[in-house]
N, C-alpha and C positions, 0 to 999 in steps of 0.2 A: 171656589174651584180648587178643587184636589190638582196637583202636578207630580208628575214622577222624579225621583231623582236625575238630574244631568248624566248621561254616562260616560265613563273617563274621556271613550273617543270623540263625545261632543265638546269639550271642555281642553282648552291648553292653558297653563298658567306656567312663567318666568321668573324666575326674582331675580330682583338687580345683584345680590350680597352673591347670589351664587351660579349663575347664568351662563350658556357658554360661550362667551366674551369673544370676539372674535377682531382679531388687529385688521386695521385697514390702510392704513402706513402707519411713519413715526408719531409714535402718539395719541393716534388714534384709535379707536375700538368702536364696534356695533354691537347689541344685545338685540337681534331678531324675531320675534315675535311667530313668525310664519315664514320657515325655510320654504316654503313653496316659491315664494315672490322671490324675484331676481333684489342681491342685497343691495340694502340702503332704501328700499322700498315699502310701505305699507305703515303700520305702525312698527316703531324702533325707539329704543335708549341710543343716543351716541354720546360719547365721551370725548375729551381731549386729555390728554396731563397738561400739568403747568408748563406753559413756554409753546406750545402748541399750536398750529395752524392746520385748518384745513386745506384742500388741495383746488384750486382756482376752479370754480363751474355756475355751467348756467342750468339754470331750471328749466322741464321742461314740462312743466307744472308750477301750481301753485302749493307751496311747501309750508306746512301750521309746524309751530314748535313753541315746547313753554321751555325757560330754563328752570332745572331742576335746583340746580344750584351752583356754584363759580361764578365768574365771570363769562361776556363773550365781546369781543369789540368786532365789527366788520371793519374790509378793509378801508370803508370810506367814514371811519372814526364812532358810528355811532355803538354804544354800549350798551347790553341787554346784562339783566339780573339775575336774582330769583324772583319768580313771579311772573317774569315777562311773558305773553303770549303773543305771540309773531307770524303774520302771514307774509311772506314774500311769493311775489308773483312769478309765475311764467315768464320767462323771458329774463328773470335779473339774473345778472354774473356779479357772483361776486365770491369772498373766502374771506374767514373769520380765522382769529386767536382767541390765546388767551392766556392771561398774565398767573392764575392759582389753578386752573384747569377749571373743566364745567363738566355738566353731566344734563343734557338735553332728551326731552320726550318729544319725538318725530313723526311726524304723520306727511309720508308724498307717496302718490301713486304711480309718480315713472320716473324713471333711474333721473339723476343727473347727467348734463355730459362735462365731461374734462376740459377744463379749456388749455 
């Protein structure tokens, strides 16, 4: 089966090296995949720098994320790598660091909320 070329407007593509990075507090950044979605929603990169935490929330979804690379400790001690692939559920509260910074590939489909 013959296919026609993809056309630009079917087609969006990112790179991490040069994206437009967008801070979400101290230390934090998001690389959004689809501004349409309210951020921090759909597929996304998020970041931390070294020293960094993110900001206390619960899920109000089920949230998949692999680390790309860093570190990431949650606040109740456990430690993700690279390689990790992580589903937290619905309903958990919780907020991570991290000690060299990390750089995580995000998959949620409704915002968090702040605790």
């Amino acid at each position: 089966m013959q296919m026609d070329p993809i056309s630009p407007d079917l087609r969006t593509v990112v790179n991490l090296e040069d994206g437009d990075w967008k801070a979400l507090g101290p230390g934090e950044s998001i690389l959004q995949l689809d501004d349409s979605l309210p951020v921090g929603t759909g597929f996304h990169v998020y970041r931390l720098d070294p020293g960094a935490s993110s900001t206390p929330h619960e899920h109000t979804c089920d949230e998949h994320f692999l680390i790309l690379d860093g570190d990431l400790l949650d606040h109740d001690g456990f430690r993700y790598g690279p390689g990790d692939m992580v589903m937290l559920h619905r309903g958990t509260r919780h907020n991570s660091r991290t000690e060299t910074g990390c750089t995580i590939a995000v998959y949620i489909a409704t915002p968090e909320v702040n605790l």
